[in-house]
N, C-alpha and C positions, 0 to 999 in steps of 0.2 A: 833685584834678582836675589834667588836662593841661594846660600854655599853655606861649606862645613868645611872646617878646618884652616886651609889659606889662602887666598884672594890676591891676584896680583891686578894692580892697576897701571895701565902704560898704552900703548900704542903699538907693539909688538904683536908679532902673530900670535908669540905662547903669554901674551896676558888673559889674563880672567875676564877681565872687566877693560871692554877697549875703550880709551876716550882719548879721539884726535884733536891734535894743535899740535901748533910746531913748538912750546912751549912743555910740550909733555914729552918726559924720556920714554925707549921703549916698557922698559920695565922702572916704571917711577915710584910707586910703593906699590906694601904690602898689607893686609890684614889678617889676623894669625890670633887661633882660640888657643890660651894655654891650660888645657884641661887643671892642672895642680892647683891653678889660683883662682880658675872659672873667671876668665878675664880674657877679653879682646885686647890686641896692642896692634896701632896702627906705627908703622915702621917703612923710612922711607928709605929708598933703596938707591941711593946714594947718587939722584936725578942732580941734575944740573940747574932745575930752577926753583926747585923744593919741593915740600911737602907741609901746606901752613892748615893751621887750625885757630881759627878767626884771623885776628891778624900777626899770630906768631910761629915762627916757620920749628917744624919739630924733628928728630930723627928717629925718635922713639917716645912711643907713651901711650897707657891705657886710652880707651875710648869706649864709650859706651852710646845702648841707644837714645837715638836725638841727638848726637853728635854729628857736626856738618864739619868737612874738611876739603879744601883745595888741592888740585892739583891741575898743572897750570892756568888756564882761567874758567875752568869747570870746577863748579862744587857740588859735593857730594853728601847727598842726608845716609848715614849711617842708623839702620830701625833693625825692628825683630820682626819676622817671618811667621808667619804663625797659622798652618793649613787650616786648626781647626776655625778659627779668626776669620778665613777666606771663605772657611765653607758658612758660616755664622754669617759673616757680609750678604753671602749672595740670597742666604736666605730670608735674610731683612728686605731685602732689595724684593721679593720674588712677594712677601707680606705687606708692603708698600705698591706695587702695582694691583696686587686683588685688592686692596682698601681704596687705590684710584679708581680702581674699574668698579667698584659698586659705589662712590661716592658719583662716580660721572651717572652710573644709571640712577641715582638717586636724582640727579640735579637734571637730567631730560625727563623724568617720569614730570617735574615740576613742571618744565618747559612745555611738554606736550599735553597736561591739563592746560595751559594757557592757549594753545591753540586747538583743541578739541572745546571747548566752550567759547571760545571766537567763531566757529564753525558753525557752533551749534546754534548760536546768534543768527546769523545768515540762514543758513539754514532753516530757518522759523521762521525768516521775514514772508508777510503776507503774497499771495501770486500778482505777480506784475511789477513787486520792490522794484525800485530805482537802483542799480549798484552806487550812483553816486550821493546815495543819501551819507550825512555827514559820519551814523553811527556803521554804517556798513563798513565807510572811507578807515573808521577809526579801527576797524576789526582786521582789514587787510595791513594795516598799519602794525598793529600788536604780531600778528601770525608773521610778516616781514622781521620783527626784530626777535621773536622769542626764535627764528629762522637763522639771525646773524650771531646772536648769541649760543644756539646749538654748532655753530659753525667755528666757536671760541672754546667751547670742551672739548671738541674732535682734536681741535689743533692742540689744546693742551694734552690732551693724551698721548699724541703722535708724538708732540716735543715730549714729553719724560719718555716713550720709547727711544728718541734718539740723545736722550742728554741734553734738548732742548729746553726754554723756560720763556714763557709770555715773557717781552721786555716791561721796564719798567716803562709809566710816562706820568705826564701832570695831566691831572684830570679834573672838572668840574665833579664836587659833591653833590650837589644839588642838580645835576642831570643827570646821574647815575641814578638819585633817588627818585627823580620824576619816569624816569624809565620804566623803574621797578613801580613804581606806584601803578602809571599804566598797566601794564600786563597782567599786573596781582590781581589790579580791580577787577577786571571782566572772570575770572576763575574764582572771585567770593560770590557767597551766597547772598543772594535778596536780603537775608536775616541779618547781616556784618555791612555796617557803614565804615567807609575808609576816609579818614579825616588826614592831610595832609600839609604840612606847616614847614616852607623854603624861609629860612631866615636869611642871613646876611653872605655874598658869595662866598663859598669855600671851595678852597684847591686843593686836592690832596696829592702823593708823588705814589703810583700803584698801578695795579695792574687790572683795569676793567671789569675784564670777564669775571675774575674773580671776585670781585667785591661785589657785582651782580648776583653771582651765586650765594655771596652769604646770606645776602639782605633777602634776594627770593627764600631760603633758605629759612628763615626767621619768619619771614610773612608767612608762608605754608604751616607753620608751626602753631602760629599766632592765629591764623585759620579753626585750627584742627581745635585748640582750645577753649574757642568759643561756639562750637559748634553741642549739640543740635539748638542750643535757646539762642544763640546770637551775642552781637554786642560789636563792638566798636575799635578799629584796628586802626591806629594815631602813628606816620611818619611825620621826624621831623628830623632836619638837618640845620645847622648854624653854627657860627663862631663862636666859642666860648670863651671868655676871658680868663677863669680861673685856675687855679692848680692843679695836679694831679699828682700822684704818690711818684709814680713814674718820670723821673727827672726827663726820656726822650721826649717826651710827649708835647711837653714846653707849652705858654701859657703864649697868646690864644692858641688854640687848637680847636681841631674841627669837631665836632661831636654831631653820630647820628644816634638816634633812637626809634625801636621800635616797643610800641606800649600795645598790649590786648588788653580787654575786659572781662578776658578768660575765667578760668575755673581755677588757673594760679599753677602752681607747685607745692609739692609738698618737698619737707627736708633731705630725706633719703633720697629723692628719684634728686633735686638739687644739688647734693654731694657730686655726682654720677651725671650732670647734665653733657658733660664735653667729652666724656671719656666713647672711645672709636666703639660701633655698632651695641653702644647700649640704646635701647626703644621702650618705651610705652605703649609702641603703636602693635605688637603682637608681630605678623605676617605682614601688613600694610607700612613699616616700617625699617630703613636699612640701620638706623644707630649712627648716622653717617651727618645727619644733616648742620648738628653743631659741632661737631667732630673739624668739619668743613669751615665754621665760622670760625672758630678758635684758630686753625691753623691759617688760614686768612686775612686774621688780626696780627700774628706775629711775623706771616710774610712782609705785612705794612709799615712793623715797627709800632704797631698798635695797642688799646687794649678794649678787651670787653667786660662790662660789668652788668651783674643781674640782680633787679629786686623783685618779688615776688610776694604775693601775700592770697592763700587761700582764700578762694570765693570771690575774690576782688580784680586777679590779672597780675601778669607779668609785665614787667620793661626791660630790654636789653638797650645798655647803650655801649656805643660804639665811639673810641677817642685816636684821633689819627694824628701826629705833628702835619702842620699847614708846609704848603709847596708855597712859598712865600712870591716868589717870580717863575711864573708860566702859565700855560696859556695852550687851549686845545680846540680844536675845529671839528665841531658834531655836524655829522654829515646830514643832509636836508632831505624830507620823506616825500618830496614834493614827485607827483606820479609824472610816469615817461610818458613824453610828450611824442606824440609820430613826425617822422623827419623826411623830407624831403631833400636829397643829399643832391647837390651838382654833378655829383660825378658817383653811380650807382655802380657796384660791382658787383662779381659773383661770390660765396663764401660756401664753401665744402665742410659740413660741421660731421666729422667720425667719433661716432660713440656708440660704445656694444650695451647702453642703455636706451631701449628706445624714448623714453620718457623725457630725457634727461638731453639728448639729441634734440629731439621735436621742441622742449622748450628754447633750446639756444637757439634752432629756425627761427621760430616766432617773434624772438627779440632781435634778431638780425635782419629778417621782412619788417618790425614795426620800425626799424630805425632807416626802411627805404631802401635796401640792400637784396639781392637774390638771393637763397639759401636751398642748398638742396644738401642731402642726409647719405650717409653711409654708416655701416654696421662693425668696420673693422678696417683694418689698414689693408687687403687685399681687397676688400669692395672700394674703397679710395683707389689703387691705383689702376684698378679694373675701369671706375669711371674718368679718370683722368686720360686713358688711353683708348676710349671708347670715341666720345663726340663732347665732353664738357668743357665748356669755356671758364675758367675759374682763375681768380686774384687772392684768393686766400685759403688755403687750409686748416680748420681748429681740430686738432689732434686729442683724444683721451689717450694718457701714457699707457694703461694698462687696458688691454682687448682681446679679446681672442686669436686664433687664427694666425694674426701678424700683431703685434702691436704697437704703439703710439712709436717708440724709438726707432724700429727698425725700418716701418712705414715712411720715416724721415728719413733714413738715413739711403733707402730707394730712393724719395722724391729730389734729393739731392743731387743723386747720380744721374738721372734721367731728366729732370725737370730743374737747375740751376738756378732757375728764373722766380720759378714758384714762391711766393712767401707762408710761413709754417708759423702756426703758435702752438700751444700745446695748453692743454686747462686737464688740472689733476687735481685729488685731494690729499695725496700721498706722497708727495716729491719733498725729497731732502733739500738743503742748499746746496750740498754740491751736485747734487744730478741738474738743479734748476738751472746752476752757472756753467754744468756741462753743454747742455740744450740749448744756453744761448750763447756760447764760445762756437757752438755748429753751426749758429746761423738761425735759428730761432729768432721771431721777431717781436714774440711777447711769452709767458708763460704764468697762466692763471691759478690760483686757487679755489676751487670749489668748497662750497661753492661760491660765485662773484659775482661783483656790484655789476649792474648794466653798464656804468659810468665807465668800466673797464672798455668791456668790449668796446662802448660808443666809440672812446677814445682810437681805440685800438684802428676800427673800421674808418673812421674820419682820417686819419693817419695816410694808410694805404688808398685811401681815394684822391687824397690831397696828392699826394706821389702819384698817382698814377694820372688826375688832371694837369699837374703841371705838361707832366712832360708832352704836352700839345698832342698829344695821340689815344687811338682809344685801348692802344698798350695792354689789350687783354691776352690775358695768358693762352693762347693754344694746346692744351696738350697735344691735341692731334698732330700740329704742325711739327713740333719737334720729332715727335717720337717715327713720323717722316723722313725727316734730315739724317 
């Protein structure tokens, strides 16, 4: 808090500064500017269980900022104030979100060359292709993950609007880089051969989505540099035994590299390689792309290094300290198989997207289940009170008209019975842990693994065959009674 002049701290109504415990008098000290000596003196006001600063109890004596003092088992950081400081914070703050927000459109412009040339693949295939030929199978594959990885900057973006941050975890080196390898590949040119070299397993301790983006991030670059004559784009990842200047980095460590046969660097644009929205690239360029790597490397505890020689190509290598013990589970591309479930329900899916409705249909019929579609939480309880038999409703939190919450908080009142989930892209933790404190029986992310739903659907059928009945839900019935 701000003040001028004198500060009382205590538990009493005329304290400044209230902090309860039964250990605090009401008026327990005091803090007091003495203009003449331009000096703070904290001064305790003659409490009963003191007034200490570290661990020696005082009854008067200067204090300055960064000084921390007790009172009874609350301590208190003593700083300086300072508007124009706050107004300077927010506007660092406000220069950090627009440098996110064009680093993120930097890093989907990537993503979505990967799947607009996956398309374009398909797309070209002669009339009458097979969809299950192996390279088609490979393209829905790429479009699927540059799809989970678009769905990793959303979330990073949401999190820094809420104060949020990807967690950290142990990660495989070497499927992080086969990832990247895949995706890059289909989005180079016929002219750039991509030569790819997994050395010994490495584990790094980080955070995915981001180290996806730097190395995409580097590949696109490594692209552009050998572009229009071509040449030959070299990933490699492995264990390195040796030193580094950087005592974190500790010997082995993991080392990635990315090598072109570019057209190189020159000195001055090298000086200027990391520094935020510098470009080569004119208009087709945000400045953002190694801006992103750099920062990246030191979220890791990392570092990057770059050599370079005109006419010859660039190497950026990448050095991370090893996750020495752990261990991570990459999920399997293996395609949805149609299910024939024991016990078939109905499934009510509300979204004021039609697109986006209609495909969560078709994955809730491919998995042997009924699905019928509503536009908004008043067409949900319009058909729930009409004639439909339904075991499940999947709610979009935000709709028109009525929305995801309030649609719930009806279906509760009138239909007790009903089971509710909700699939959003926007929900904090605590709305997520509010929605299932209400009774919520799942609550998704969009967008989601099918693996979700399946689970989700197998659940409420399993429940609903035990109970030896065909236990389907009535609206009608109730809204009867």
């Amino acid at each position: 808090m701000c003040f001028e002049g004198e500060l009382v701290v205590g538990r009493g109504n005329d304290a400044t500064l209230a902090v309860m415990g039964t250990k605090v008098s009401r008026r327990h000290a005091a803090l007091r500017f003495l203009p003449a000596e331009r000096t703070w003196v904290l001064e305790d006001l003659g409490s009963k269980n003191g007034t200490f600063i570290g661990s020696d109890r005082v009854d008067r004596c200067a204090i300055g900022y960064g000084d921390r003092f007790r009172v009874g088992g609350t301590l208190l950081l003593f700083t300086h104030y300072d508007r124009m400081e706050e107004r300077l914070q927010r506007q660092r703050k406000l220069e950090v979100a627009s440098r996110m927000g064009a680093g993120v459109a930097h890093d989907f412009n990537n993503l979505l060359s990967i799947i607009a040339s996956s398309l374009d693949y398909i797309d070209n295939r002669p009339p009458g292709a097979s969809l299950d030929e192996p390279d088609v199978r490979a393209c829905h594959s790429d479009i699927r993950t540059a799809i989970e990885r678009a769905t990793e900057l959303t979330d990073q973006l949401l999190g820094f609007a809420r104060g949020q941050e990807e967690p950290l975890a142990a990660l495989s080196a070497a499927e992080v880089l086969r990832e990247v390898a895949t995706l890059v590949g289909r989005s180079l040119d016929d002219r750039i051969t991509l030569r790819t070299r997994i050395g010994d397993e490495a584990r790094i301790y980080g955070r995915q989505g981001q180290l996806h983006q730097a190395l995409t991030n580097l590949c696109m670059n490594a692209r552009d540099a050998m572009l229009p004559d071509g040449g030959e784009l070299h990933l490699e990842v492995d264990l390195d035994i040796g030193f580094t200047d950087d005592p974190r980095i500790g010997s082995p460590h993991v080392r990635i590299s990315v090598r072109d046969t570019g057209c190189g660097i020159d000195a001055a644009t090298r000086d200027r390689l990391f520094e935020p929205f510098f470009t080569t690239k004119g208009r087709r360029g945000t400045g953002l792309g190694l801006a992103n790597v750099l920062e990246a490397m030191i979220d890791h505890g990392g570092t990057v290094e770059v050599e370079t020689k005109l006419g010859k190509g660039t190497e950026f290598t990448l050095r991370f300290p090893t996750a020495a013990t752990a261990s991570r589970v990459f999920a399997g591309g293996a395609p949805m198989a149609r299910k024939d479930p024991s016990w078939p329900i109905c499934v009510l899916v509300a979204d004021d997207e039609p697109t986006s409705r209609r495909s969560m249909g078709r994955v809730v019929e491919h998995l042997g289940h009924q699905a019928i579609q509503a536009a908004d939480g008043e067409e949900v309880l319009q058909l729930l009170q009409d004639h439909q038999r339904i075991n499940l409703v999947i709610l979009d939190y935000e709709m028109p008209n009525m929305d995801g919450e309030l649609c719930f908080a009806q279906i509760r009142e009138r239909y007790p019975e009903l089971r509710v989930a909700f699939a959003s892209g926007s929900l904090t933790n605590d709305l997520r842990e509010r929605l299932r404190s209400d009774g919520a029986v799942a609550v998704f992310d969009k967008p989601f693994e099918v693996r979700e739903l399946e689970m989700l659907l197998d659940r409420v059928s399993e429940v609903l065959r035990s109970a030896h009945t065909t236990n389907v839900f009535d609206a009608t019935e109730v809204e009867r009674r």
